[in-house]
C-alpha positions in Angstrom: 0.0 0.0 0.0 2.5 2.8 0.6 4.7 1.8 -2.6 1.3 2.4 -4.2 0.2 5.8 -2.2 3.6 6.4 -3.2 3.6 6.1 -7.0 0.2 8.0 -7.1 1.5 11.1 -5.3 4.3 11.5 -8.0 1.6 10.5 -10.9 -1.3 12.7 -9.5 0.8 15.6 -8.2 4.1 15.8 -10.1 3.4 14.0 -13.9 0.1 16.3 -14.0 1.7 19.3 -13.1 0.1 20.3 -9.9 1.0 24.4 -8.7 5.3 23.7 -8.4 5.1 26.8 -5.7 2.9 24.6 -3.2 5.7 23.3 -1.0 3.5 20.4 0.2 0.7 18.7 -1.2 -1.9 16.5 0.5 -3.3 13.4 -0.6 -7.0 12.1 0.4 -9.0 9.2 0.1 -13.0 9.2 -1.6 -14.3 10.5 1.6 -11.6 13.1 2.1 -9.4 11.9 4.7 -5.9 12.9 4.8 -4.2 9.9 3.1 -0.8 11.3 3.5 1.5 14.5 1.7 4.7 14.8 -0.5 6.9 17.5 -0.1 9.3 18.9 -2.4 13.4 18.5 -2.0 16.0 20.0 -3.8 17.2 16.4 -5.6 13.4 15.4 -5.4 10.1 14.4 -3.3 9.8 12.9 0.2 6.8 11.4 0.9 4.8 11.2 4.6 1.8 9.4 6.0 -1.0 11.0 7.6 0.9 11.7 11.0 4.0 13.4 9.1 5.9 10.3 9.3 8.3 10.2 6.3 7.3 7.1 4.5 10.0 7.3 1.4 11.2 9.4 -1.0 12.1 9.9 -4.6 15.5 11.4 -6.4 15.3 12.9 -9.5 17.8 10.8 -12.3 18.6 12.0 -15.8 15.2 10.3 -17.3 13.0 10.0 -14.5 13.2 8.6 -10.6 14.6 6.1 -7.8 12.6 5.2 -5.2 13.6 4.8 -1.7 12.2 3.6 1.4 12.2 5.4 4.8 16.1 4.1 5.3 17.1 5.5 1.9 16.7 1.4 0.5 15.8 1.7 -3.3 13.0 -0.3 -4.4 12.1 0.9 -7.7 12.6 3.2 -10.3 10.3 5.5 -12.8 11.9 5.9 -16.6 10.0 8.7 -19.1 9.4 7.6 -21.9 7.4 9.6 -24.7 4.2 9.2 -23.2 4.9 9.6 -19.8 6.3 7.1 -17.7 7.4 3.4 -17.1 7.8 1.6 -13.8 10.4 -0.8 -12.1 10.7 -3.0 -9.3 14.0 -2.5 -7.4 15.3 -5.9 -9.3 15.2 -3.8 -12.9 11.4 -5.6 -13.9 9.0 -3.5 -15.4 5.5 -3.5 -13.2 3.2 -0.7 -14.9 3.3 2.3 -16.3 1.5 5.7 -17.1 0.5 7.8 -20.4 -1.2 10.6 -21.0 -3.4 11.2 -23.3 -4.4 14.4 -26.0 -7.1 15.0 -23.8 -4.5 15.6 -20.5 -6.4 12.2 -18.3 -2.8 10.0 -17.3 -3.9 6.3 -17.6 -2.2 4.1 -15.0 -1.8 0.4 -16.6 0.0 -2.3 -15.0 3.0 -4.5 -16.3 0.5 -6.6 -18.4 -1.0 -3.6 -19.8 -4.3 -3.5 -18.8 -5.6 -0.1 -17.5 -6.0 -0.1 -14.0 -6.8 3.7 -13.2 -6.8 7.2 -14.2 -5.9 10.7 -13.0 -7.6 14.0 -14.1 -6.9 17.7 -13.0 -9.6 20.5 -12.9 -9.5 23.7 -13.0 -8.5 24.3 -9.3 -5.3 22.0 -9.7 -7.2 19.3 -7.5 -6.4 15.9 -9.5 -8.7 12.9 -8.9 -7.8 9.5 -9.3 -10.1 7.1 -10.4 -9.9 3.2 -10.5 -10.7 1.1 -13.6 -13.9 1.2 -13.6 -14.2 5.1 -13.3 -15.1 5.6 -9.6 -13.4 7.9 -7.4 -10.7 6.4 -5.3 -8.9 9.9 -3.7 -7.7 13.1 -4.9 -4.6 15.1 -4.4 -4.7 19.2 -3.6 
């Protein structure tokens, strides 16, 4: 769950282009709990749980992003690609990845590529991410 909180902060905050002068960002589930926050670095993004525990963090590379656990451990790695973005485990194995499209909605697929989920921004900069099937699942501000 929190490599997966994880990757949907950088996809819903970072990939769609969220306000860069907000030094933190919140994330929250359907019902609009606080889920967690990111918070921008100067090599990247450190990410926190709902009590402002730091939870793991990502370091900017020449094409994309480590991962890192709360000890600084990497365990994966995001790669751009012309569409937006390909993920890897910490062992080098593609597991999903994210495009967007002409119409600016970033489809979340997994290794296999079957969609899995979606993010949209509105007019605010609030981006809500929706599973497969269309239904809210949380929403980043």
């Amino acid at each position: 769950m929190k490599k997966l909180f994880s990757i949907l902060l950088l996809f819903g905050i970072i990939f769609l282009g969220t306000n860069p002068s907000y030094s933190t960002t919140n994330a929250y589930d359907k019902y609009g709990r606080k889920t967690g926050s990111y918070r921008q670095t100067s090599s990247g993004y450190n990410t926190y749980n709902q009590y402002g525990q730091k939870t793991g963090s990502y370091r900017e590379t020449s094409n994309g992003y480590n991962k890192y656990d709360k000890y600084g451990r990497k365990t994966g790695s995001l790669k751009e690609t012309s569409s937006g973005y390909n993920s890897y485990d910490q062992y080098g194995r593609k597991n999903g990845s994210y495009k967007t499209g002409s119409n600016g909605v970033t489809t979340k697929y997994d290794q296999y590529g079957r969609k899995t989920g979606s993010f949209k921004k509105d007019s605010s900069g609030r981006v809500t991410e929706y599973d497969k099937y269309g239904r809210k699942v949380g929403s980043y501000k």
